[in-house]
N, C-alpha and C positions, 0 to 999 in steps of 0.2 A: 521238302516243301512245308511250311508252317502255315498254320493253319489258317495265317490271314493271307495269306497265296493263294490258299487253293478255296476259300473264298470268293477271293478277286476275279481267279479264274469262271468258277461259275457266273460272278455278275456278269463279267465279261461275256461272255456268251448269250447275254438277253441283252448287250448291244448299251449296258448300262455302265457305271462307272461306282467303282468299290469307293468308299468314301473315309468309312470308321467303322468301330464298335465299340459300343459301351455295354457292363452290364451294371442293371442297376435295380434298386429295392422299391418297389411300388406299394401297398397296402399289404404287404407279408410276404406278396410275391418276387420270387428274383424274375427278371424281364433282360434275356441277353441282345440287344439290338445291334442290327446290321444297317449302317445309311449308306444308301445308295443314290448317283446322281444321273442324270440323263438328259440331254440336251432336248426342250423343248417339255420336261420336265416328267417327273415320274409319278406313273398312276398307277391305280389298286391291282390292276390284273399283271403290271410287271413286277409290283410287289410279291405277290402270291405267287408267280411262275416261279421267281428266285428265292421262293422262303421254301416251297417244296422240293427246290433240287437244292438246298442247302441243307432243309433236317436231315438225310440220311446220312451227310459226312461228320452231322454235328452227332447225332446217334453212335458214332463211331469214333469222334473223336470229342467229345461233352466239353465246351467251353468254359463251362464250372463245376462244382461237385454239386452235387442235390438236383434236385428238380428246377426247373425255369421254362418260362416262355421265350422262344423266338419271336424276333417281333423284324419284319425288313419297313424301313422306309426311307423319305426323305430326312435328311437333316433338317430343312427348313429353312424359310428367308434369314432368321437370326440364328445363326450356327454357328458351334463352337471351332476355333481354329487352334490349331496343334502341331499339326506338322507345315514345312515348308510347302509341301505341293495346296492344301489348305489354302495358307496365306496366299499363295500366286494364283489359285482360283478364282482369289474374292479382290483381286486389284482392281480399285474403283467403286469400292461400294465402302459404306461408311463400317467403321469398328468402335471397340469399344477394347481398352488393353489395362490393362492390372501389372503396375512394373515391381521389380524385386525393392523392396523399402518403402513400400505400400501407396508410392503414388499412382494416379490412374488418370486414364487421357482417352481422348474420343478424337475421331476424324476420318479423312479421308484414305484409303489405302491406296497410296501412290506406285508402289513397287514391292514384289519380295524375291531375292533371290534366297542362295541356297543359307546365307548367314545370317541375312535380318530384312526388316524393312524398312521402308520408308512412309511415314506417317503424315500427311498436311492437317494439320491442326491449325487454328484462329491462332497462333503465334506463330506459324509458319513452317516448315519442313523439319519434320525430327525422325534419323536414325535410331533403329535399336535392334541389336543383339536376339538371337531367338534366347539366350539362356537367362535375360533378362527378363523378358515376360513370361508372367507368373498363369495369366489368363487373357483371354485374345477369345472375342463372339461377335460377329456381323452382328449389326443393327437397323432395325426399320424406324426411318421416321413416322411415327402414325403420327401425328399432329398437322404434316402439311396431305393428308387424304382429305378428301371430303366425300 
């Protein structure tokens, strides 16, 4: 089992949903992050249940070399997409895609299956390829909030 299994497995178990991991450099610090999703959304004490029953697998199996923090949370309203199960998540909610020969396109996510999606953009319906897009992140309108 690899380590983003046995992972899964624990979020699983607080009834949440495995989402990603990134690790990344904050102010000197490495910070290896676990996003987790959960229907009706995810708050601090299911963070903290699954960051405590995650450090001792991570103590046994270290995510990176050196030191880091664990960090669990949401991804967020504007989150990054990567994999297919991702993209078919977020069907219906607007993106934002970075395609390979550096054009870039905004819209609605109409469909993803297991080989690409389908994008409604102000000129209309456009397929594409997952090995096309380069970068792929839900998007919140804040301008139409008040």
């Amino acid at each position: 089992m690899s380590l983003e299994e046995s992972i899964e497995k624990i979020v699983r178990s607080h009834g949440a949903e495995f989402y990603d991991t990134e690790t990344v450099r904050e102010n000197d610090q490495t910070i290896y992050r676990v996003y987790i999703t959960k229907e009706g959304g995810v708050d601090l004490d299911t963070c903290a249940e699954i960051s405590n029953d995650i450090s001792p697998l991570l103590d046994v199996h270290p995510p990176v070399s050196g030191n880091y923090f664990l960090e669990v949370s949401s991804p967020g309203i504007e989150r990054t997409l990567k994999k297919p199960r991702h993209f078919k998540s977020a069907v219906g909610e607007r993106v934002k895609l970075k395609i390979a020969g550096g054009e870039k396109t905004r819209g609605v996510l109409e469909a993803a299956d297991e080989e690409g999606i389908t994008l409604r953009t102000k000129e209309g319906e456009e397929r594409y390829d997952y090995p096309r897009i380069l970068k792929a992140r839900t998007y919140f309108d804040w301008s139409k909030q008040k």
